[in-house]
Residue, then its C-alpha position, 0 to 999 in steps of 0.5 A: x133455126x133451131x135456136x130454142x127458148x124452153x119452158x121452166x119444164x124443159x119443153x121448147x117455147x119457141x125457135x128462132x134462126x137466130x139466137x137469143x137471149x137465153x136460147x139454146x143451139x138444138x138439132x132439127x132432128x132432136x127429139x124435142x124440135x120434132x115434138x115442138x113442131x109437129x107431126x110430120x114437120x120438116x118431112x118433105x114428102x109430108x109437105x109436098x103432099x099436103x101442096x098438092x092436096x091444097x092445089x086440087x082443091x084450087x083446081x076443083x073450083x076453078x072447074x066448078x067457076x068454068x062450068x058455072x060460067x059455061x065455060x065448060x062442059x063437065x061433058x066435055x072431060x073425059x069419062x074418068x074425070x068425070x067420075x074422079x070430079x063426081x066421087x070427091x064433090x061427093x066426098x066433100x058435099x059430106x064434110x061439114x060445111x066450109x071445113x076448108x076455108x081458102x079466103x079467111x073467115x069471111x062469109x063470102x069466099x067467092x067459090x060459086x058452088x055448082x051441083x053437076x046432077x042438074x048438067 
């Protein structure tokens, strides 16, 4: 980037690495680049924080397969984990259901839910 094709209006339609025909060479700073990509776009803490918001997910199902496997024992953590375990599966038994899809849209994503009140 940031080769930007632009609307009849003068917002950018698209970027490109490369030129094209009728693209014009803009900074990723510009104004206009920022507002085309997004809030937060390009910001590198931004980023790296939505990552590691993706990967405690992965983990937090990966804790549920082990212990719906009996792998382990949510006894088995330590108390404060436990209770970090217990406050987000809270927190995300309250968001709408299957507001995070890790596998596309199909109807079985292979995340075994587990319900820790019954351990």
């Amino acid at each position: 980037m940031p080769y930007a094709l632009r609307h009849t209006d003068g917002r950018i339609l698209s970027l490109h690495r490369n030129p094209e025909a009728g693209s014009e060479f803009v900074p990723a700073e510009h104004p206009d680049v920022q507002a085309f990509l997004g809030p937060g776009a390009g910001d590198p803490q931004s980023e790296f924080a939505r990552l590691d918001a993706d990967v405690v997910r992965v983990l937090e199902d990966l804790i549920d397969v082990l212990i719906a496997r009996q792998v382990l024992r949510i006894t088995d953590l330590p108390v404060q984990a436990q209770e970090k375990l217990y406050a987000r599966k809270s927190f995300r038994d309250r968001k709408p259901a299957r507001a995070l899809r890790l596998y596309g849209d199909g109807d079985d994503d292979g995340i075994i839910s587990t319900d820790f009140g019954t351990l």
